[in-house]
Biopython code that builds the backbone (N, CA, C, O; Angstrom):
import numpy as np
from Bio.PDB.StructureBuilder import StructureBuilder

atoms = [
    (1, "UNK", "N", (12.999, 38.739, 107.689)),
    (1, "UNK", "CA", (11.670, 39.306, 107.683)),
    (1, "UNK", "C", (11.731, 40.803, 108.010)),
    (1, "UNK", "O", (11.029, 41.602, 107.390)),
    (2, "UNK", "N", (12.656, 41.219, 109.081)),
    (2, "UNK", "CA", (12.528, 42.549, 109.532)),
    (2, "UNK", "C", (13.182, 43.249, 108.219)),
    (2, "UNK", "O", (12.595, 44.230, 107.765)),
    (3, "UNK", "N", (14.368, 42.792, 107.590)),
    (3, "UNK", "CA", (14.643, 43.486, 106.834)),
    (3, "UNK", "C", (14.084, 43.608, 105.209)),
    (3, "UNK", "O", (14.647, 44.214, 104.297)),
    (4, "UNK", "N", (12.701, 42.781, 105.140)),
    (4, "UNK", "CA", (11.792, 42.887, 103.964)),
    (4, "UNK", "C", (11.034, 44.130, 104.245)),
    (4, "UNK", "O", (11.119, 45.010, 103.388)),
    (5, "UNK", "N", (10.237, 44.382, 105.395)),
    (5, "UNK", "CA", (10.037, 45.294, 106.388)),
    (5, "UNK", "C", (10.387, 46.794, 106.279)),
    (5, "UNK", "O", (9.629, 47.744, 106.079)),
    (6, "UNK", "N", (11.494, 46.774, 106.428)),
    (6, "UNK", "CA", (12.482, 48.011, 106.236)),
    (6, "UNK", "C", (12.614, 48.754, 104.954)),
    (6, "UNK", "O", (12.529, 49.938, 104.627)),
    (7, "UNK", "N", (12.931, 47.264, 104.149)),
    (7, "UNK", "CA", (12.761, 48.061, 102.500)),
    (7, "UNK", "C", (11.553, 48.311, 101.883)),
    (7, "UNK", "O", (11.467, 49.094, 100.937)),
    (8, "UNK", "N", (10.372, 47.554, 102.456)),
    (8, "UNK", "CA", (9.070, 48.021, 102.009)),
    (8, "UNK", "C", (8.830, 49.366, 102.246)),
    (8, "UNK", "O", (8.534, 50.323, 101.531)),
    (9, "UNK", "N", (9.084, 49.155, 103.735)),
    (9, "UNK", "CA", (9.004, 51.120, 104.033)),
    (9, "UNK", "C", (9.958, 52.281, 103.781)),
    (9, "UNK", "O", (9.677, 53.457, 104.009)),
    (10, "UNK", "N", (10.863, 51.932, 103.396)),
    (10, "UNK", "CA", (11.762, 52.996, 102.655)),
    (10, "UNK", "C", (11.300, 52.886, 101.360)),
    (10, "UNK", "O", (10.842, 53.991, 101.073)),
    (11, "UNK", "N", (11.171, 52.067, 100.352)),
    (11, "UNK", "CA", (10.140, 52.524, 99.240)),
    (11, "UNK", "C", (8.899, 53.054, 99.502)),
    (11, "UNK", "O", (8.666, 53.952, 98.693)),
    (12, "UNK", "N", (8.306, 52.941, 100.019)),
    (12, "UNK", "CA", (7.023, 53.429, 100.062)),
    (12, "UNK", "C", (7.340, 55.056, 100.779)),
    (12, "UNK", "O", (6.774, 56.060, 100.347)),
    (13, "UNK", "N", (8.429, 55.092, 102.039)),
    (13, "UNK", "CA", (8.408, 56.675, 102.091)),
    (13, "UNK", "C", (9.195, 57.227, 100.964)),
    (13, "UNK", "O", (9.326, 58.450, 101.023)),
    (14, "UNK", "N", (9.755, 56.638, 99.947)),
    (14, "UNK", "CA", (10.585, 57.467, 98.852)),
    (14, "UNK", "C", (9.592, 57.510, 97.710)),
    (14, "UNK", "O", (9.696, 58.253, 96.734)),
    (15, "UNK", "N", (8.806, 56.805, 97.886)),
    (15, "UNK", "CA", (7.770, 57.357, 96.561)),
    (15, "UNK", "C", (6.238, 58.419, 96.973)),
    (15, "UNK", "O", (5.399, 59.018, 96.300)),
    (16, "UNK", "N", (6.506, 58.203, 98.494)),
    (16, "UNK", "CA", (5.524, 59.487, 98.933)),
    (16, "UNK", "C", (5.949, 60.590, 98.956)),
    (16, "UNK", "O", (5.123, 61.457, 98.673)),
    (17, "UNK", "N", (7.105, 60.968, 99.227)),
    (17, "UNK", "CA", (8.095, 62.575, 98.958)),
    (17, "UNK", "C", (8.353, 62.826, 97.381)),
    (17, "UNK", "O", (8.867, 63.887, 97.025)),
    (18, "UNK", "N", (7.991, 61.842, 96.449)),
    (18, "UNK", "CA", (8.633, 62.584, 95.125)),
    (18, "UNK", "C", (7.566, 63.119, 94.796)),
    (18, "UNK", "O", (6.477, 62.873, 95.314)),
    (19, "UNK", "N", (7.893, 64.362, 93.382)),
    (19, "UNK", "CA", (6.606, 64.946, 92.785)),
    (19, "UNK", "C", (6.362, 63.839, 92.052)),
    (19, "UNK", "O", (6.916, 62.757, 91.859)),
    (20, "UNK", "N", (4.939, 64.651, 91.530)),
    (20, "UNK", "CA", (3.795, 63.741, 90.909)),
    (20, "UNK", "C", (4.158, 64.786, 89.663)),
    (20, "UNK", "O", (4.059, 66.006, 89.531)),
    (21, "UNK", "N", (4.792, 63.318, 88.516)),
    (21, "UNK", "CA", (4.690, 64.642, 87.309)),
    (21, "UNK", "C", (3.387, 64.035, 86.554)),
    (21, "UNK", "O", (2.941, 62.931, 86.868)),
    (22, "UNK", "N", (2.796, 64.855, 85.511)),
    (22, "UNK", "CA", (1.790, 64.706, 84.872)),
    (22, "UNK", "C", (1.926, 65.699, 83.875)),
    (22, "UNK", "O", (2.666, 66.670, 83.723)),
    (23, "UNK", "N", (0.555, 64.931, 82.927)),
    (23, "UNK", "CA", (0.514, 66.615, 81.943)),
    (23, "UNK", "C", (-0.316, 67.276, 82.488)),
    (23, "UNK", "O", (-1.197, 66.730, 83.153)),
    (24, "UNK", "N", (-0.231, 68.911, 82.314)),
    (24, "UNK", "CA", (-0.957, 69.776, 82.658)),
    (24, "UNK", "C", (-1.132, 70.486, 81.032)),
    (24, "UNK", "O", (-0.256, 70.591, 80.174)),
    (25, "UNK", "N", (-2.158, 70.791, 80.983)),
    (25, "UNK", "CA", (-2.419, 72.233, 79.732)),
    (25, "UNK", "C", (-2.233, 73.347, 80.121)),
    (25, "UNK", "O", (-2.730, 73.814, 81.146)),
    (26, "UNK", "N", (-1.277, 74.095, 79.132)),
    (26, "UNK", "CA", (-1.706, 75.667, 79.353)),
    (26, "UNK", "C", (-2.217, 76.327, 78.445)),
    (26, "UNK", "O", (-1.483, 76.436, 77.463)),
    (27, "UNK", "N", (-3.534, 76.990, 78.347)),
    (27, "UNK", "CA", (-4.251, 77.369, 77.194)),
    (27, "UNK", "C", (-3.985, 78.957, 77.195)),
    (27, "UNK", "O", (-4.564, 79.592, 78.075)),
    (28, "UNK", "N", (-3.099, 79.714, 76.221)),
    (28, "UNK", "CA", (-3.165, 80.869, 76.530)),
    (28, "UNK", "C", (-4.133, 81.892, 75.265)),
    (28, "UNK", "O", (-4.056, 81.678, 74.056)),
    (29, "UNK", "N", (-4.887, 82.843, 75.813)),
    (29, "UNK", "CA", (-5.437, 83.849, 74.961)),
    (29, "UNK", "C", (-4.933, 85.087, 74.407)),
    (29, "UNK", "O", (-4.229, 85.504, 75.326)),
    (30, "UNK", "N", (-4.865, 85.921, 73.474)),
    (30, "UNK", "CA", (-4.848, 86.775, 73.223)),
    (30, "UNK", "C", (-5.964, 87.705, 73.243)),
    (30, "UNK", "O", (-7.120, 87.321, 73.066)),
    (31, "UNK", "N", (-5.665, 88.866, 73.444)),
    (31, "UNK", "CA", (-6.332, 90.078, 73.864)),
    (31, "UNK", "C", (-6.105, 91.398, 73.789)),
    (31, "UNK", "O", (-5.474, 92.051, 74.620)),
    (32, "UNK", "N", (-6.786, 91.946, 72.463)),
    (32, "UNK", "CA", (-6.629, 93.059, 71.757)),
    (32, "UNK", "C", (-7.489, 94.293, 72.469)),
    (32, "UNK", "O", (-8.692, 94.181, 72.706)),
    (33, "UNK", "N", (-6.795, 95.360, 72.748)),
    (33, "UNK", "CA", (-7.376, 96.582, 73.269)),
    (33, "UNK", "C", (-7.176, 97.676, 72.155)),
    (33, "UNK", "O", (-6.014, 97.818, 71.773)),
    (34, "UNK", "N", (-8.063, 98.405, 71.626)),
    (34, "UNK", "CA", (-7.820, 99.261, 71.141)),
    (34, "UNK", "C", (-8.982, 100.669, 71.507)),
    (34, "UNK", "O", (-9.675, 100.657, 72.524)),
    (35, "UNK", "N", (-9.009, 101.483, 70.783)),
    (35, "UNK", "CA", (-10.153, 102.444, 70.902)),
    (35, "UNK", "C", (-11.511, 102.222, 71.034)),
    (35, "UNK", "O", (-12.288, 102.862, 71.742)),
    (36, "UNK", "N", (-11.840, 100.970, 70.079)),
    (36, "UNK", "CA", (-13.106, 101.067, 70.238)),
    (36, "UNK", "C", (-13.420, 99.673, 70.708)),
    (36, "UNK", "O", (-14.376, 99.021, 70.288)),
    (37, "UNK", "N", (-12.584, 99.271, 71.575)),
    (37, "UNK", "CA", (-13.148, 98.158, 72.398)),
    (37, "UNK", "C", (-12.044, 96.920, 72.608)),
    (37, "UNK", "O", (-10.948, 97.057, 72.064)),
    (38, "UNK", "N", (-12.306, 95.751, 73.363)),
    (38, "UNK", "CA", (-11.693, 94.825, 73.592)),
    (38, "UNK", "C", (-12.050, 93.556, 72.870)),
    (38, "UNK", "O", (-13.219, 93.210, 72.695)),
    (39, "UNK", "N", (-10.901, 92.805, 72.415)),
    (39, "UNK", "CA", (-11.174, 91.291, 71.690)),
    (39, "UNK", "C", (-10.157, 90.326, 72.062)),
    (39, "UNK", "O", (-8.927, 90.362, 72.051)),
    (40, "UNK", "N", (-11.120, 89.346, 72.438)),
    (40, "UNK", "CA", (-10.292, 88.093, 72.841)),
    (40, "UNK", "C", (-10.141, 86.683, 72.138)),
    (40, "UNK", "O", (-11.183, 86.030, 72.190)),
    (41, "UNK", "N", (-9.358, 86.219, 71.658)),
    (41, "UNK", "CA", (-9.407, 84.941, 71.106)),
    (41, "UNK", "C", (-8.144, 83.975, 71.467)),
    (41, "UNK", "O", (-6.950, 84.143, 71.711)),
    (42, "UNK", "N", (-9.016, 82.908, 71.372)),
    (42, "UNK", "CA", (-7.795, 81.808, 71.778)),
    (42, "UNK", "C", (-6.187, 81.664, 70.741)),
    (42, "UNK", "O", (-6.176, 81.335, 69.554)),
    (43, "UNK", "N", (-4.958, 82.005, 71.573)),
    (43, "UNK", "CA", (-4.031, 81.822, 70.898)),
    (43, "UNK", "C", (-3.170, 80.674, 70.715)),
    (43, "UNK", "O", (-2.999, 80.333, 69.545)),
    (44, "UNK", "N", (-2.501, 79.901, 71.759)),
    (44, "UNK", "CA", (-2.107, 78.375, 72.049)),
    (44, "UNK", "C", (-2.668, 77.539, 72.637)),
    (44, "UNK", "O", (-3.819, 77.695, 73.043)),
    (45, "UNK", "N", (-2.016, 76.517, 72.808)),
    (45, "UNK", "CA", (-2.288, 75.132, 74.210)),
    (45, "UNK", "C", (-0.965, 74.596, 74.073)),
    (45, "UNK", "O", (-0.489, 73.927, 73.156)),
    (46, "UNK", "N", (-0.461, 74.997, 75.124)),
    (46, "UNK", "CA", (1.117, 74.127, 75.393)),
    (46, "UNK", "C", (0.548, 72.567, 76.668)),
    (46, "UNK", "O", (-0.316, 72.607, 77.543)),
    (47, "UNK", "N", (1.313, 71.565, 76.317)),
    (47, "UNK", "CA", (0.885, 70.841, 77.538)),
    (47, "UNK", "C", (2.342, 70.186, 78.170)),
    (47, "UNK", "O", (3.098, 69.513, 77.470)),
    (48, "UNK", "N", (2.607, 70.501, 79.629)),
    (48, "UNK", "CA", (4.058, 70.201, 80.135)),
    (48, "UNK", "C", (3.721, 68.599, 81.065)),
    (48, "UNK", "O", (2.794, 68.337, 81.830)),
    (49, "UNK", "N", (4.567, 67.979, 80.737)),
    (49, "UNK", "CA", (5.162, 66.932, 81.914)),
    (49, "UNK", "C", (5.895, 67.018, 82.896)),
    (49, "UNK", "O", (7.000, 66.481, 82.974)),
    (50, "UNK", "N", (5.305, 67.787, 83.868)),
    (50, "UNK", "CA", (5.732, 68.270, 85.233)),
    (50, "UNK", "C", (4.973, 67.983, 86.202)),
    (50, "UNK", "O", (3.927, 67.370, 85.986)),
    (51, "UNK", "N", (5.378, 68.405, 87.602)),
    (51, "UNK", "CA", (4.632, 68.811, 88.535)),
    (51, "UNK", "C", (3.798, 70.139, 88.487)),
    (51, "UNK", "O", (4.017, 70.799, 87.471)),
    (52, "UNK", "N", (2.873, 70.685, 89.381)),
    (52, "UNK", "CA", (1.985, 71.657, 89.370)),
    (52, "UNK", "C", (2.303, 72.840, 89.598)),
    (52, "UNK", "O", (1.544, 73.794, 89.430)),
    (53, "UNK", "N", (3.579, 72.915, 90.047)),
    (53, "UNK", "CA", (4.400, 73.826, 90.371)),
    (53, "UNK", "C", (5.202, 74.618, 89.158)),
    (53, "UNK", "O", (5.387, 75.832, 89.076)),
    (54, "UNK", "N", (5.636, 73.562, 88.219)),
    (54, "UNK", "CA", (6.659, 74.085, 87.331)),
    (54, "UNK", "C", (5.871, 74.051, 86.122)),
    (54, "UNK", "O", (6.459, 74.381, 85.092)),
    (55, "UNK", "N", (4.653, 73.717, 86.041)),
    (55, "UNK", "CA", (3.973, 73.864, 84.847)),
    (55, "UNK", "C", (3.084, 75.219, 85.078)),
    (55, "UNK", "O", (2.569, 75.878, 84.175)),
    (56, "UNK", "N", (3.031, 75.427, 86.133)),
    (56, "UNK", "CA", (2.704, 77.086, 86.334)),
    (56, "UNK", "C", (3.473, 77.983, 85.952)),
    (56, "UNK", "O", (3.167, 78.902, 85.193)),
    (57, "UNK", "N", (4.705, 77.756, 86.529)),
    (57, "UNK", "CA", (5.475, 78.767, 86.233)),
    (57, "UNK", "C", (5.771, 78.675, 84.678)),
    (57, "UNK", "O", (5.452, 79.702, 84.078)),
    (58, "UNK", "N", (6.359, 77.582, 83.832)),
    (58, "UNK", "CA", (6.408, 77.464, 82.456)),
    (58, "UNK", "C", (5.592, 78.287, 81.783)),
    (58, "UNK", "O", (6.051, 79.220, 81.124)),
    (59, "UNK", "N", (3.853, 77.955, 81.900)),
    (59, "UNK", "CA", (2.937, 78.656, 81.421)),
    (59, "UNK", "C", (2.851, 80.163, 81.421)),
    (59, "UNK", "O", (2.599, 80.948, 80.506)),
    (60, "UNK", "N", (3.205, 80.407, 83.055)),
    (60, "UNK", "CA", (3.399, 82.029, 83.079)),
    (60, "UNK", "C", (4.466, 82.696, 81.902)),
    (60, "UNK", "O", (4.450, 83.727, 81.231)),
    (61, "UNK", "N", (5.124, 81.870, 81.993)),
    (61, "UNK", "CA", (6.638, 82.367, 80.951)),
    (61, "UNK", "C", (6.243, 82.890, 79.588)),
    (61, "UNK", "O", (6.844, 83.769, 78.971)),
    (62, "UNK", "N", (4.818, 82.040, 79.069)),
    (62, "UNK", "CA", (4.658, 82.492, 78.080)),
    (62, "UNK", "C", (3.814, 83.191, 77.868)),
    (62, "UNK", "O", (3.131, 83.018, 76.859)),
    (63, "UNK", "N", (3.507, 84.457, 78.937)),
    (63, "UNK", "CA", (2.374, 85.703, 79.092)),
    (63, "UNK", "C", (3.122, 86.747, 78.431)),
    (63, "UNK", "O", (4.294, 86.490, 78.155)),
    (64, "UNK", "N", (2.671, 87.835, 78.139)),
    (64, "UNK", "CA", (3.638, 88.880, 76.966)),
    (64, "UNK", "C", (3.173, 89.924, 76.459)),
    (64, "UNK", "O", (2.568, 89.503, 75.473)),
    (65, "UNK", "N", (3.035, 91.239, 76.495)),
    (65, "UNK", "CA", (2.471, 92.305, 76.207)),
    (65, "UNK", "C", (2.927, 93.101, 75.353)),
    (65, "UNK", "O", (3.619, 94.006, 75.820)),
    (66, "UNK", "N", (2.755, 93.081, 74.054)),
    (66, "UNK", "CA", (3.401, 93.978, 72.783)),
    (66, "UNK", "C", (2.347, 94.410, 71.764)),
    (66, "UNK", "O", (1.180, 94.661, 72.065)),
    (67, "UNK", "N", (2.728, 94.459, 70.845)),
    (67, "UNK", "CA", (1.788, 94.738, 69.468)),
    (67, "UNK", "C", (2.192, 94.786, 68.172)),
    (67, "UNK", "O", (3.308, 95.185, 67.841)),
    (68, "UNK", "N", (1.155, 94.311, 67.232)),
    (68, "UNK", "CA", (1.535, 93.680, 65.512)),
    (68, "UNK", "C", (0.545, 94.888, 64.776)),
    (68, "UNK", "O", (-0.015, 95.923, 65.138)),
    (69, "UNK", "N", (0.673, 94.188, 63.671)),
    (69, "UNK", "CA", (-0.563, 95.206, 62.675)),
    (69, "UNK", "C", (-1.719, 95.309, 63.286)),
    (69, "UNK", "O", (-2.388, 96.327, 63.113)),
    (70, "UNK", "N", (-2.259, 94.077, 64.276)),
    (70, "UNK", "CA", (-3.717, 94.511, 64.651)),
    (70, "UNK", "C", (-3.876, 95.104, 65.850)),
    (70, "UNK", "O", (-5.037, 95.194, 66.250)),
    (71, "UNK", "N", (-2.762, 95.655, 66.727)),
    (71, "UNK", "CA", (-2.585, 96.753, 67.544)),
    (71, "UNK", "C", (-1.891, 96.032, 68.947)),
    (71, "UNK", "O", (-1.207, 95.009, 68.982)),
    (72, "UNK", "N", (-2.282, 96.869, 70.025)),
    (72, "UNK", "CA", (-1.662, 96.134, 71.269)),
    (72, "UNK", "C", (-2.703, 95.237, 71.389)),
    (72, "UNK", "O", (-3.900, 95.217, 71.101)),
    (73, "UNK", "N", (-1.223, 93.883, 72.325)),
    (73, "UNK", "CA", (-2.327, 92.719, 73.209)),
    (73, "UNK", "C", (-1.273, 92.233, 74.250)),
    (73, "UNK", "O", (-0.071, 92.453, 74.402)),
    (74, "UNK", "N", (-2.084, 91.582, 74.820)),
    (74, "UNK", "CA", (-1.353, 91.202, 75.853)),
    (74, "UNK", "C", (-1.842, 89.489, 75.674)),
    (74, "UNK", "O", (-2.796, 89.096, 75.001)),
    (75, "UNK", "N", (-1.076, 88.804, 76.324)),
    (75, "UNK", "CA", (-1.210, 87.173, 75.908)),
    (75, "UNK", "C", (-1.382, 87.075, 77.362)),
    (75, "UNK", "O", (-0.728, 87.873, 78.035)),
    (76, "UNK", "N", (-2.484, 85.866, 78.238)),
    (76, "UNK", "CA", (-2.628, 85.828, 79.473)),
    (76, "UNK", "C", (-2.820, 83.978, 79.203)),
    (76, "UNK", "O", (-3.596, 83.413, 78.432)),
    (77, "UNK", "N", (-1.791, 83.366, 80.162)),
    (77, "UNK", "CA", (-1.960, 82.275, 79.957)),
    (77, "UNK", "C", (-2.298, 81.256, 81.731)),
    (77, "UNK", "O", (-1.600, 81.449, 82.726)),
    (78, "UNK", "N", (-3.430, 80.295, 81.690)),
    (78, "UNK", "CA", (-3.238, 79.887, 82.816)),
    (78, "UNK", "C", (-3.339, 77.762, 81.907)),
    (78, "UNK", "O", (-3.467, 77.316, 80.767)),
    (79, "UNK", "N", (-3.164, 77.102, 83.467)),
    (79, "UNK", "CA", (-3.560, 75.595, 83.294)),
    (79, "UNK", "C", (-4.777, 75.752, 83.720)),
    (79, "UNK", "O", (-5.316, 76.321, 84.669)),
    (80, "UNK", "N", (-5.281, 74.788, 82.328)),
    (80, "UNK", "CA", (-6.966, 74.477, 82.642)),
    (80, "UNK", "C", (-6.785, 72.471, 83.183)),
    (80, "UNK", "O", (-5.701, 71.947, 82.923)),
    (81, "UNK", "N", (-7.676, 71.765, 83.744)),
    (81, "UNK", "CA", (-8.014, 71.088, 84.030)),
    (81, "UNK", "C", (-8.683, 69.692, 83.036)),
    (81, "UNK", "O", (-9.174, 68.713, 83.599)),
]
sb = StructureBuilder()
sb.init_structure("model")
sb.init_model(0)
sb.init_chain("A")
sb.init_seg("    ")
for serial, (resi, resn, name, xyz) in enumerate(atoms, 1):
    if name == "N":
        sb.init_residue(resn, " ", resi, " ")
    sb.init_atom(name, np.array(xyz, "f"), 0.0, 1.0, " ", f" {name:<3s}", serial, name[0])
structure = sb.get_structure()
């Protein structure tokens, strides 16, 4: 009995210390600055199977500031809910 006991509670504290993975979304925008003003439109949606931690950082990874034919932008990406 004691030792049904024992292993109940070592599972139960080994599944309270692990992360919680899940999907998270990361929806990122683009965002055009030029002379005569600012424009924003939606560019991706990545969605990771992680914890909350590493799907932040993932998402950040794909923030980025350059420019094409339609001038500079910068890409700003967060997890939405």
């Amino acid at each position: 009995m004691k030792k049904t006991i024992l292993m109940a509670g070592a599972f139960l504290f080994a599944m309270s210390i692990t992360s919680c993975k899940k999907n998270y979304t990361c929806k990122c925008s683009k965002t055009y600055t030029s002379g005569t003003g600012v424009s924003t439109k939606d560019n991706a949606v990545y969605t990771y199977k992680e914890n909350r931690a590493t799907a932040d950082n993932r998402c950040a990874e794909n923030e980025t500031t350059a420019s094409d034919l339609g001038g500079n932008y910068t890409i700003n990406c967060d997890i939405v809910d």
